[in-house]
C-alpha positions as CSV (number, residue, x, y, z in Angstrom):
1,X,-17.9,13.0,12.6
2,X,-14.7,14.4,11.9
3,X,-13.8,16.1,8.4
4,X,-11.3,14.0,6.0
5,X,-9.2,15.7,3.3
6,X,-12.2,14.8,0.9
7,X,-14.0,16.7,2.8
8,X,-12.0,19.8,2.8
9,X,-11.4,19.1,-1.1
10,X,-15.2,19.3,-1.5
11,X,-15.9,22.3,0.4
12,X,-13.4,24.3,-1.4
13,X,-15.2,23.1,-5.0
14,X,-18.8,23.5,-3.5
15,X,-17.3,27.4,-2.7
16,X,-15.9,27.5,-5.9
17,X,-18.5,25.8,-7.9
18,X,-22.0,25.5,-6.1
19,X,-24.1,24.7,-8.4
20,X,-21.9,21.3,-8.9
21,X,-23.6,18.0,-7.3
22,X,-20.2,16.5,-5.6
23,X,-21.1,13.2,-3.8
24,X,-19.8,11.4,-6.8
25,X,-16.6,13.0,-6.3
26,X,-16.5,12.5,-2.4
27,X,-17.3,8.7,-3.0
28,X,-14.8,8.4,-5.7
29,X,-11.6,10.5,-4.0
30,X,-12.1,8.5,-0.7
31,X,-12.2,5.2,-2.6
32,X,-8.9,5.9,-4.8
33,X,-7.5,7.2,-1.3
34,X,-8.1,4.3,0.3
35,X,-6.7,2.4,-2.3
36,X,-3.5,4.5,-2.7
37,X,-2.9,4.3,0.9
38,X,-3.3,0.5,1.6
39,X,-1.8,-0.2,-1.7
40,X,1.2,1.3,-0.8
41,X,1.6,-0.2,2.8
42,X,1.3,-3.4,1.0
43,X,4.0,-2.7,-1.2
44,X,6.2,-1.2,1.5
45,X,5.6,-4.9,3.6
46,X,5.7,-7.1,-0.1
47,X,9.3,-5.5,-0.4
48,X,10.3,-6.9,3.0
49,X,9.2,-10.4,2.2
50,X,11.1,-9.9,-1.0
51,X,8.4,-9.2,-3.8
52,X,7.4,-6.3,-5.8
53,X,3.9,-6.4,-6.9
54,X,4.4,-7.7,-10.2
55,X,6.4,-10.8,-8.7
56,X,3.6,-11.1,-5.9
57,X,1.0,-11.1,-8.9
58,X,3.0,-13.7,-10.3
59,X,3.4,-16.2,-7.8
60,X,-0.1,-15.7,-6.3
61,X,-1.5,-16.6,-9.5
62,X,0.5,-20.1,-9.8
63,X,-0.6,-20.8,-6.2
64,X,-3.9,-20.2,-6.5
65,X,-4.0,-22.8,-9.6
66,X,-3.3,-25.2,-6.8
67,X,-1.7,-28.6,-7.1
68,X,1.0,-29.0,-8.6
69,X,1.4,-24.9,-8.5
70,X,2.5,-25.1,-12.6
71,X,1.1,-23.4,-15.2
72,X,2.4,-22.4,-19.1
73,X,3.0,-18.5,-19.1
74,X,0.3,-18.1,-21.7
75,X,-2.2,-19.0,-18.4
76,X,0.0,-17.0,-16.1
77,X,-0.2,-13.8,-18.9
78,X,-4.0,-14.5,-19.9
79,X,-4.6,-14.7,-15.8
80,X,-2.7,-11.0,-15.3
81,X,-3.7,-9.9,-18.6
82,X,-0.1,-9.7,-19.4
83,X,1.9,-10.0,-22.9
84,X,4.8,-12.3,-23.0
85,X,7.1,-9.7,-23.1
86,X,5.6,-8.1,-19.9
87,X,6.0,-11.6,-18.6
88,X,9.3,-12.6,-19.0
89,X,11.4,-10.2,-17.4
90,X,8.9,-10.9,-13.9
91,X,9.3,-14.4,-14.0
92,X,13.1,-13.8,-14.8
93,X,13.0,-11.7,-11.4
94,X,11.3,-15.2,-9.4
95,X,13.4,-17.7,-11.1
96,X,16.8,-15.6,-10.3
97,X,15.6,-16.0,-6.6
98,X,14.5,-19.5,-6.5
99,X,10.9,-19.0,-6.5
100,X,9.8,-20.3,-9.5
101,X,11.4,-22.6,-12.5
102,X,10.6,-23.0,-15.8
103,X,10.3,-26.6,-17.1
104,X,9.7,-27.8,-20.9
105,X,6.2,-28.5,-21.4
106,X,6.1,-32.5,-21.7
107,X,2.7,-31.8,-23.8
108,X,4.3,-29.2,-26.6
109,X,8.2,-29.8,-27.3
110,X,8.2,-25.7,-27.6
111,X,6.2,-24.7,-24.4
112,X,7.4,-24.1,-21.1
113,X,5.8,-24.7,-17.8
114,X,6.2,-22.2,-15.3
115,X,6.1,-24.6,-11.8
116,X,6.3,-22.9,-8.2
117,X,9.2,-24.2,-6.2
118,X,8.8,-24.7,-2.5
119,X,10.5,-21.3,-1.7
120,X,8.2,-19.8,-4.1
121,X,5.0,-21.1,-2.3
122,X,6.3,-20.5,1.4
123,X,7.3,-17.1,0.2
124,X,3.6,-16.2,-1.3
125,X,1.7,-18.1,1.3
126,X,3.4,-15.7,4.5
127,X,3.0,-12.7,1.8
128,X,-0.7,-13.1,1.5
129,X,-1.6,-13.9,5.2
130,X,0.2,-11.0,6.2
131,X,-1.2,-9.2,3.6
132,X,-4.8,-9.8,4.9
133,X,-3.5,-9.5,8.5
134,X,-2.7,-6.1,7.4
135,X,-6.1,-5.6,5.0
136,X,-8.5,-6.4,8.1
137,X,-6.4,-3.9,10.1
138,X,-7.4,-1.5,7.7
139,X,-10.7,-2.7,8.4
140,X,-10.7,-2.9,12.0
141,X,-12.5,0.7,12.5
142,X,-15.8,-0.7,10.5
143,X,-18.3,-3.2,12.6
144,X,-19.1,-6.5,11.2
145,X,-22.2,-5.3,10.2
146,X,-20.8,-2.1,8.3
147,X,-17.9,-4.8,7.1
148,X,-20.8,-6.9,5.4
149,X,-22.5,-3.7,3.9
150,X,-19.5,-1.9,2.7
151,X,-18.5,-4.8,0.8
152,X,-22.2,-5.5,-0.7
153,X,-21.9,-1.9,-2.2
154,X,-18.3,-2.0,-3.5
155,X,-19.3,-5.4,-5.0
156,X,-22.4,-4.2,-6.7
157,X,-20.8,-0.7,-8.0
158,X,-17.6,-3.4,-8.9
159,X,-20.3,-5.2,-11.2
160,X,-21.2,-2.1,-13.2
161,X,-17.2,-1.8,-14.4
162,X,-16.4,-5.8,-15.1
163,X,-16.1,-5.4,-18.3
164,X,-13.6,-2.1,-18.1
165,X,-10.0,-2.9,-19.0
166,X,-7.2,-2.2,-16.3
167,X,-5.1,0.3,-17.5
């Protein structure tokens, strides 16, 4: 098998440091790699559909509420573990390009609902199946089998941080 750059970042701290145990590391650097890497070739085809991430975030959460695609930005902010203020400038952003519009709340006199316009959905919907057209790519040089035990793993190493906040 050929050498990565984790590899030759290991080597030079096992040379450096041998008494270190460094598979931890190795695991670690090629998962935040991995992420870095696809994260940004997401973002790179998000901004030619006409989202940033945060606005993506945004609009995938209102879809996936499904019918009618509304919710109150409390739920949109409590979803994205978001503050209002961190919330209102995005959905500024998707309302100033027709994606989303925010509608009193016929429940509360003083709440808004947040309600995905048709744009908005067509716009998420082609973001997201491009966005695993371009994730099983990324995938493409695992088997099925390695596909199915790779995620097993991830999920089960996943579980031990559910309860760590996203910085």
């Amino acid at each position: 098998m050929t050498d990565d750059a984790v590899d030759r970042i290991i080597a030079q701290w096992h040379r450096e440091m041998p008494d270190l145990e460094l598979d931890s590391m190795a695991l670690y650097g090629r998962i935040h790699r991995i992420s870095r890497k696809l994260g940004a070739r997401l973002h790179r085809l998000r901004a030619q559909q006409g989202l940033g991430r945060n606005e993506f975030d945004v609009l995938a959460a209102i879809r996936r509420s499904g019918e009618p695609f509304t919710l109150s930005p409390k739920e949109i902010g409590a979803t994205l573990m978001l503050s209002s203020g961190g919330l209102t400038g995005r959905l500024d952003k998707l309302e100033a390009a027709g994606f989303v519009e925010r509608l009193p709340d016929p429940a509360d006199r003083r709440g808004l609902k947040v309600r995905m316009t048709a744009r908005g959905r067509e716009v998420i919907e082609e973001a997201v199946r491009t966005g695993i057209d371009l994730q099983d790519e990324s995938l493409s040089v695992l088997t099925a089998r390695e596909r199915e035990q790779l995620g097993a793993l991830l999920r089960k190493l996943h579980l031990g941080f559910e309860d760590e906040p996203f910085d």
